[in-house]
C-alpha positions in Angstrom: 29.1 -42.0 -30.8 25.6 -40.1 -31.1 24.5 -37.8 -33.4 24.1 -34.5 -33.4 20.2 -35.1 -33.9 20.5 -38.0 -31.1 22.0 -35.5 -28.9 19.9 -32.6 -29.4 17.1 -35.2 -28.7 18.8 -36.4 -25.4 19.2 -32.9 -24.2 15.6 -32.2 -24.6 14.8 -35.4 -22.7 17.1 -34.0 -19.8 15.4 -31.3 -20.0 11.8 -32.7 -19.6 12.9 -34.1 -16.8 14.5 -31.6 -14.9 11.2 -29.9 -15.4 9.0 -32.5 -14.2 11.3 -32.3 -11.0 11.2 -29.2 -10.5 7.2 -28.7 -10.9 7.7 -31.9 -7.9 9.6 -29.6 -5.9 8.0 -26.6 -6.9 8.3 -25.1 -3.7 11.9 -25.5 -3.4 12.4 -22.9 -6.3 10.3 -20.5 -5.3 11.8 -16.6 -6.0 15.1 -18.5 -6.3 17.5 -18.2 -9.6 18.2 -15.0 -11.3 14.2 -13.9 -11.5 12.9 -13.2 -8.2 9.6 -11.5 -7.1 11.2 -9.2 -4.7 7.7 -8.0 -4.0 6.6 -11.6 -2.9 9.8 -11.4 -0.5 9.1 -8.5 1.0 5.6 -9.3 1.7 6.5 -13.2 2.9 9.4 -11.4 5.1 7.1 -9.2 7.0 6.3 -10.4 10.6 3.0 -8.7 11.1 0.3 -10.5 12.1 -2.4 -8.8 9.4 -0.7 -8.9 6.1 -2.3 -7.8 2.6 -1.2 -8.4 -1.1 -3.0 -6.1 -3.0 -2.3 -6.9 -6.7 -3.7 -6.9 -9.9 -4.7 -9.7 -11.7 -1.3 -11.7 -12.4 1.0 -10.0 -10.4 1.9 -12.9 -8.2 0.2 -12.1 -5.5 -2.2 -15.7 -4.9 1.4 -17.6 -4.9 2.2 -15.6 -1.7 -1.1 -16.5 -0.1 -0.2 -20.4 -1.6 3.5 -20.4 -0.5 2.2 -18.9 2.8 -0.2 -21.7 3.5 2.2 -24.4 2.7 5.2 -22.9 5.0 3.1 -22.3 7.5 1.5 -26.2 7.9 4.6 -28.3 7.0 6.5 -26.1 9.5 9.4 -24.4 7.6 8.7 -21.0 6.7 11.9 -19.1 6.6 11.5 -15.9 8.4 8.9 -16.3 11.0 9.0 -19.1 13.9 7.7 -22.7 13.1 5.5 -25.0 15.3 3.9 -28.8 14.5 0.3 -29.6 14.5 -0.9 -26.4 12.6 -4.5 -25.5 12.1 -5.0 -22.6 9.4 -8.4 -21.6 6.8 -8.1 -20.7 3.1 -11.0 -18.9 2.4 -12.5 -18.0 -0.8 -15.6 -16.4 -2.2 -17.0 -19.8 -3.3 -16.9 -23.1 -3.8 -16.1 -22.7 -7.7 -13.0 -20.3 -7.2 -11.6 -22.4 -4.5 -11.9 -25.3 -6.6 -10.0 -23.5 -9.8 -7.9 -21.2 -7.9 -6.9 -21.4 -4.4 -6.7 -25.2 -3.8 -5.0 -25.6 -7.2 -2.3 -23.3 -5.9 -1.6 -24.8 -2.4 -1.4 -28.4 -3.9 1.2 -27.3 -6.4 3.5 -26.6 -3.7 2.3 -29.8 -2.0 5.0 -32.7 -2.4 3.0 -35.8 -2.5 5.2 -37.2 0.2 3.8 -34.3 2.5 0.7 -35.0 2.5 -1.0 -37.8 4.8 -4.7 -37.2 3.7 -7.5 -34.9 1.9 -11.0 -35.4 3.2 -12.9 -34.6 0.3 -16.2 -32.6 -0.1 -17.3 -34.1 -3.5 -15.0 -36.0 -6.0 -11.7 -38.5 -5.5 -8.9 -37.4 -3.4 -7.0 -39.6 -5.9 -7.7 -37.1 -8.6 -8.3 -33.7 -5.8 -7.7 -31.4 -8.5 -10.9 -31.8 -9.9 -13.0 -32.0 -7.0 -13.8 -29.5 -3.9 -11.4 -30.5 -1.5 -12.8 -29.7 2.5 -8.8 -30.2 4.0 -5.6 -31.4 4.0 -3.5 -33.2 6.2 0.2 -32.2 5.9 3.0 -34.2 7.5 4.1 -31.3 9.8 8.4 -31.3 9.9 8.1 -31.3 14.0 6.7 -34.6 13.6 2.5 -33.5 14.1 -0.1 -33.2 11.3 -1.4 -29.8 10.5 -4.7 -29.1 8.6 -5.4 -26.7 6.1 -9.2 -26.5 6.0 -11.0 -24.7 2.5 -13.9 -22.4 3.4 -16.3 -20.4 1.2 -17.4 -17.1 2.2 -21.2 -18.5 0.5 -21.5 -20.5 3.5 -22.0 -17.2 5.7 -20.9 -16.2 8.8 -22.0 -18.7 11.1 -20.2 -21.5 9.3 -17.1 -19.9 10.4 -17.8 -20.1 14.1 -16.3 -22.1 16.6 -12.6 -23.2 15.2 -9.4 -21.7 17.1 -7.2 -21.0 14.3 -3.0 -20.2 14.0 -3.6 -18.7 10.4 -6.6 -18.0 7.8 -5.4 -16.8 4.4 -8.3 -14.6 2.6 -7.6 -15.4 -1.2 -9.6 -12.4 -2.8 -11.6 -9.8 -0.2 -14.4 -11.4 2.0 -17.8 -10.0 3.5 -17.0 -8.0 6.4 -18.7 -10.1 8.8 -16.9 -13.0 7.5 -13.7 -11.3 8.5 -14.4 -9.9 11.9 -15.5 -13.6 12.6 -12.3 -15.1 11.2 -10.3 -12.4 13.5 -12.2 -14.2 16.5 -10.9 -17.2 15.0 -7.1 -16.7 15.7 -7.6 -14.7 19.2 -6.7 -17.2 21.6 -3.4 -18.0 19.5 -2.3 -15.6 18.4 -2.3 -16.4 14.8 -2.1 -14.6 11.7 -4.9 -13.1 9.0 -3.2 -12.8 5.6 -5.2 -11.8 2.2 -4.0 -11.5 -1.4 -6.6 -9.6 -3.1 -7.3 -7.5 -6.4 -9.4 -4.1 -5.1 -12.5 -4.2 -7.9 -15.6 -2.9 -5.6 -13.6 0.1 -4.5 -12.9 1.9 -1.1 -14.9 -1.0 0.7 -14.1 -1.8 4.5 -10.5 -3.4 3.5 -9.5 0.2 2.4 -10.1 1.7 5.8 -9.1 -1.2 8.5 -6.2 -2.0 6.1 -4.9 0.2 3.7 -5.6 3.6 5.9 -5.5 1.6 8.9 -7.4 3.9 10.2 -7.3 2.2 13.7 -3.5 2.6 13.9 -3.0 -1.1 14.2 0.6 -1.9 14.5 -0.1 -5.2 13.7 -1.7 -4.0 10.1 1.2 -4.2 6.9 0.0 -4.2 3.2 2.2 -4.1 -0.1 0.9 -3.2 -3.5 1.9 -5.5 -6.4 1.5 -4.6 -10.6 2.1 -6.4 -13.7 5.6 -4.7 -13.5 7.0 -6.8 -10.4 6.0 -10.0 -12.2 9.5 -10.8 -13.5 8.1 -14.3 -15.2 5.2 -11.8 -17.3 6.0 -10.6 -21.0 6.5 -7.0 -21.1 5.4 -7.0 -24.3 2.0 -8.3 -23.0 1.9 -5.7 -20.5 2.0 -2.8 -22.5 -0.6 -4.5 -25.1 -2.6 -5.6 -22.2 -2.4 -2.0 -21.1 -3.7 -0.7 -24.2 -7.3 -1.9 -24.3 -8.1 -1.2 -20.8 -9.6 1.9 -19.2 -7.6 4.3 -16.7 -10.2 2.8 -14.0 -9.2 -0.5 -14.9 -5.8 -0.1 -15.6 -5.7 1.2 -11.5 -7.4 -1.7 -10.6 -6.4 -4.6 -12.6 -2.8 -3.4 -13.3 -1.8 -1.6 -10.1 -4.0 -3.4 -7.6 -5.0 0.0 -6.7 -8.1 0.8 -4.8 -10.6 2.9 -7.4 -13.3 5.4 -5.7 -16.5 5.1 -7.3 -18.6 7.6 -6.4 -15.8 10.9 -6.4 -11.9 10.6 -6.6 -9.5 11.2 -4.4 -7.7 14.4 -4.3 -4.2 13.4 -4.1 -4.3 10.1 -6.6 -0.4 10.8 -6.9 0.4 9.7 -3.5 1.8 6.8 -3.3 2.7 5.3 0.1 5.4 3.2 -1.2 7.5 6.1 -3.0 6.4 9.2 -0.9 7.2 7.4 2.8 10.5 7.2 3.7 11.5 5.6 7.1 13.3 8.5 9.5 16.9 9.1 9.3 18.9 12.0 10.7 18.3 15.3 9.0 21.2 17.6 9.1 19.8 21.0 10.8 21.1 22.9 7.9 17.7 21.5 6.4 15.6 22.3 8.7 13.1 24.9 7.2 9.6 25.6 9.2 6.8 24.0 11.5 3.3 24.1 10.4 0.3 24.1 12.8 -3.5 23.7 12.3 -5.1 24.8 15.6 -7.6 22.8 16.9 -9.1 22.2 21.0 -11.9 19.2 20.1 -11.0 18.9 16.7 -7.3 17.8 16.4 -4.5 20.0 16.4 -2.0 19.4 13.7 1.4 20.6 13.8 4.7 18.8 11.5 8.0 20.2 11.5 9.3 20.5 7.7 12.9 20.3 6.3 14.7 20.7 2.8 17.2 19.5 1.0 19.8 21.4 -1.2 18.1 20.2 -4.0 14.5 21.7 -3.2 13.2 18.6 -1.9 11.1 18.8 1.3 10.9 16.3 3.3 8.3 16.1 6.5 10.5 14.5 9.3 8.2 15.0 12.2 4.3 15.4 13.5 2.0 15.9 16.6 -1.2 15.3 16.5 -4.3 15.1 18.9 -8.0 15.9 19.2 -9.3 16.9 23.0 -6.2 18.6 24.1 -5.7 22.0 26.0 -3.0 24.4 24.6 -0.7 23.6 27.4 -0.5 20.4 26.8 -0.1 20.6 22.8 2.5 23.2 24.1 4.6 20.5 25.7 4.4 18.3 22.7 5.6 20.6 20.3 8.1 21.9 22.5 9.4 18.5 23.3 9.4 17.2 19.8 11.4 20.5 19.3 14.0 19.9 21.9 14.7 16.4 20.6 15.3 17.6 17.0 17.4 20.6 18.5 15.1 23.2 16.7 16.0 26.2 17.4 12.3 28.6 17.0 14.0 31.6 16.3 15.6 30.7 13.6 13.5 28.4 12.2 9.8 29.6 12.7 6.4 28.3 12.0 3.0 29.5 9.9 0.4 28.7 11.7 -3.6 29.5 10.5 -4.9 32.6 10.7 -8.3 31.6 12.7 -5.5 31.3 15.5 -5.8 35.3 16.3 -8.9 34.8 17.2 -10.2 35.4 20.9 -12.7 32.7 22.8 -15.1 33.2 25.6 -13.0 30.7 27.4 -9.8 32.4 26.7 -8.5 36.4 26.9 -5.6 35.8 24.8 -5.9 34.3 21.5 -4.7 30.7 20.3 -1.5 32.7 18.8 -0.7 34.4 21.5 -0.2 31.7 23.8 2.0 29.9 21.7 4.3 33.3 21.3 4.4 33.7 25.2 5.6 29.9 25.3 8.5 30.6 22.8 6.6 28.6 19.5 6.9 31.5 17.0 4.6 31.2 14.2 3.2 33.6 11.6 -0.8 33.7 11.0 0.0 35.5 7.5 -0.7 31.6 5.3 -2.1 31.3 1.9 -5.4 29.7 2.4 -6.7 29.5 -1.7 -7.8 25.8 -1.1 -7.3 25.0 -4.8 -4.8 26.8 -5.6 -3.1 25.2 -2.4 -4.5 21.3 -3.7 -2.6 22.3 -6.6 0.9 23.7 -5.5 0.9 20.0 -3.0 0.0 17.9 -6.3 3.2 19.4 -7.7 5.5 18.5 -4.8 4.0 14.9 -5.2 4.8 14.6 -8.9 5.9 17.6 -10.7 5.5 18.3 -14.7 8.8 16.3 -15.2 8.2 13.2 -12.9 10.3 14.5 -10.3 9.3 13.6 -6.1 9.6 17.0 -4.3 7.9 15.8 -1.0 8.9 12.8 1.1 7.2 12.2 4.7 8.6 10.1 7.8 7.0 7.0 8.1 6.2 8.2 11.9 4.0 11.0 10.5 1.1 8.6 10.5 -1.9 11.0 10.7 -0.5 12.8 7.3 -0.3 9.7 5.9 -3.6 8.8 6.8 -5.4 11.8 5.8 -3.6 12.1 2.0 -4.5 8.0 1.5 -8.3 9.5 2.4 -8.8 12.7 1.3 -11.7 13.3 -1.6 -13.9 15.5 -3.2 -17.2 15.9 -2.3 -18.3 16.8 -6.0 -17.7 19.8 -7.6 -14.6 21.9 -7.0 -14.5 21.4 -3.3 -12.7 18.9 -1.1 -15.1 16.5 2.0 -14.3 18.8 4.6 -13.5 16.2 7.2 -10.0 14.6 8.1 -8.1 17.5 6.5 -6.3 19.2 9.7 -2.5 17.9 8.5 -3.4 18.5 4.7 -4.8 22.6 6.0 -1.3 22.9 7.4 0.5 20.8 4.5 -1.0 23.4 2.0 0.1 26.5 4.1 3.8 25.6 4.1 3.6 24.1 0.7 2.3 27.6 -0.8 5.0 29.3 1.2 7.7 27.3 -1.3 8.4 27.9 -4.9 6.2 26.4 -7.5 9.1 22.9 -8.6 11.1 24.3 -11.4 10.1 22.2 -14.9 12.6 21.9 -17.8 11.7 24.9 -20.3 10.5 23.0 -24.3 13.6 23.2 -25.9 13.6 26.0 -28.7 12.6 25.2 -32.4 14.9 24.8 -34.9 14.7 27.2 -37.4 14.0 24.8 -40.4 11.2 23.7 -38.4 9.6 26.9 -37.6 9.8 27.6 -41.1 8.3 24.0 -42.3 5.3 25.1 -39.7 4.7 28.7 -41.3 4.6 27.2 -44.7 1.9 24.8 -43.6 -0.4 27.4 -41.7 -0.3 29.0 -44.5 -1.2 26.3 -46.9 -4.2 25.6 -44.4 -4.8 29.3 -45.0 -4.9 29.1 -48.7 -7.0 26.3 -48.9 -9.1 27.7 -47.0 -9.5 30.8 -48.7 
């Protein structure tokens, strides 16, 4: 019969070892149990071909890029399709972080028996860990090898020439040429690019070819991870973490945000991943107005707007193209029009007020010719930029926290333009890129200001306790 001390030391034993398993077989409890990163799953579950993490620092987002890797060779990732004799890059600024971060990651998830070599740069692949490792060889579950090779972006572009690739993971953001070339590098097979990365030098290349996507890549998906989606961190060391940084940093190294560093952007409220909603079927008891921004060379900009019982508006769908006669912007809008069932007369448009105006190449105005084709619209628009700026900052996050505008995910060139939008110093927006946010604002001013909840009223006791210390102040100071 053991003790109680005996078994409290047995259990403890048990326990040491069913740790030392598990760190064995780390990979087989990843996001498993009752805590689970559902950010990690979301991004792992996405089968685009470009994928970004941005995180700050210890969000979880290197694990992706580490469980990634190790799917990806040994052939068993769970939601995309598996082949043997894999060839993929991890890539990382230099030699020093891959040796302390990247390669320390990927070889926790590395069961001995999987691997079948590591071809070392310097130091014993006995002891790997603390050397620079140049790849490994993993025993591939088809039956091949694949090779995860380790790169350093100090090595510089033309080290990364030649290889035909089926993955490279960017842990952290690389030069640009280094990514274009890694691009080349999975071509032929069609492979994947994935990066995990924390945004600290700003609204660099990554924030246009990714994040704006400003190339409408289909191919393009990024996530945004904070200290909040971390299920294993202390909240207790978030919020004391939180404390001693700035709101720069915080935006950065909390959020995983991308920070401008010359002027701000105008809408820092938007956020892509609580302001886009994917499309679902409006009843047409919401529908409300179409907005237009007229353009010939410059893009013409026209969404359709509807709103909820509850005041909430919700832009469902857009057209939008530069280099287009009015006929054929006519067609569009009519089109999009007849699939939504909009009836014109009923529910009209505001459209800007430079369309009255006549052109050389033209005897009727802009206006006009969308009134003889049935697209009723009314010039009479609120143009105060800031006051407009204002009013759409409200709809994004009113004074109570509330979300009064939601956009379709298919409204892509909104998107686009509110991710973008900044000031050019001063009190005045870049003029540039702003056609869906000039027609945004004039159907935004056209709604209420959001309601806020009214300060509830003073007790009297207090309003008394506040008169007897202003005029205490006022004695004293007498």
């Amino acid at each position: 019969m053991l003790t109680k001390k005996q078994l409290l030391q047995k259990k403890e034993w048990v326990l040491k070892l069913l740790q030392q398993e598990m760190q064995k077989r780390k990979l087989l409890f990843y996001n498993t149990g009752k805590k689970v990163h559902a950010k990690q799953l979301e991004f792992h579950k996405s089968l685009k071909r470009n994928r970004w993490a941005f995180g700050g620092n210890r969000s979880g987002k290197t694990e992706c890029g580490a469980v990634e890797t190790v799917w990806l060779a040994r052939g068993i990732h769970p939601y995309r399709p598996n082949k043997p004799n894999v060839r993929g890059w991890v890539v990382s600024l230099s030699t020093r972080v891959q040796k302390d971060v990247a390669q320390q990651k990927v070889l926790s998830y590395l069961q001995k028996d999987w691997i079948e070599d590591i071809v070392m740069v310097s130091g014993k692949k006995s002891n790997a860990e603390s050397g620079v490792i140049e790849s490994i060889l993993v025993r591939n579950v088809f039956g091949g090898i694949s090779v995860i090779g380790f790169k350093s972006c100090e090595e510089g572009r033309e080290k990364f020439q030649g290889a035909s690739l089926d993955f490279v993971w960017f842990d952290e953001e690389p030069p640009q040429d280094v990514y274009q070339e890694c691009k080349m590098r999975v071509l032929d097979t069609e492979g994947d690019i994935f990066g995990t990365m924390t945004p600290l030098k700003g609204m660099t290349f990554i924030y246009d070819e990714i994040y704006v996507n400003a190339s409408a890549d289909p191919e393009v998906f990024c996530i945004f991870m904070e200290w909040a989606d971390n299920p294993f961190l202390s909240q207790s060391e978030i919020k004391r973490l939180s404390s001693t940084m700035s709101a720069e940093e915080l935006e950065a190294r909390r959020y995983g945000k991308f920070v401008d560093k010359d002027y701000g952007l105008v809408y820092p409220e938007f956020d892509v991943q609580v302001h886009v909603v994917s499309p679902f079927e409006v009843p047409q008891s919401w529908y409300d107005k179409f907005a237009i921004d007229p353009g010939l060379h410059n893009p013409l900009s026209c969404h359709f707007y509807a709103v909820s019982p509850e005041g909430v508006v919700y832009c469902i769908r857009e057209h939008y193209a530069p280099n287009t006669n009015i006929d054929a912007h006519i067609q569009s809008i009519k089109k999009i029009m007849a699939e939504l069932n909009w009836n014109a007369s009923a529910h009209g448009g505001l459209i800007d007020s430079a369309s009255c105006q006549h052109t050389l190449a033209s005897s009727k105005s802009v206006l006009e010719l969308f009134q003889e084709a049935g697209i009723y619209a009314s010039p009479k628009v609120n143009k105060d930029i800031l006051a407009g700026i204002a009013r759409v900052k409200s709809y994004l996050k009113n004074a109570n926290g509330e979300i009064k505008l939601y956009i379709f995910s298919c409204c892509t060139n909104l998107i686009r333009e509110l991710k973008t939008y900044k000031w050019a110093g001063g009190d005045r927006p870049v003029k540039a890129d702003d056609h869906a946010l000039d027609e945004l604002r004039y159907y935004i001013m056209s709604k209420p200001q959001p309601a806020t909840i009214a300060p509830a009223p003073k007790p009297d006791v207090l309003k008394e306790k506040e008169r007897l210390i202003r005029k205490l102040k006022s004695s004293h100071r007498g």
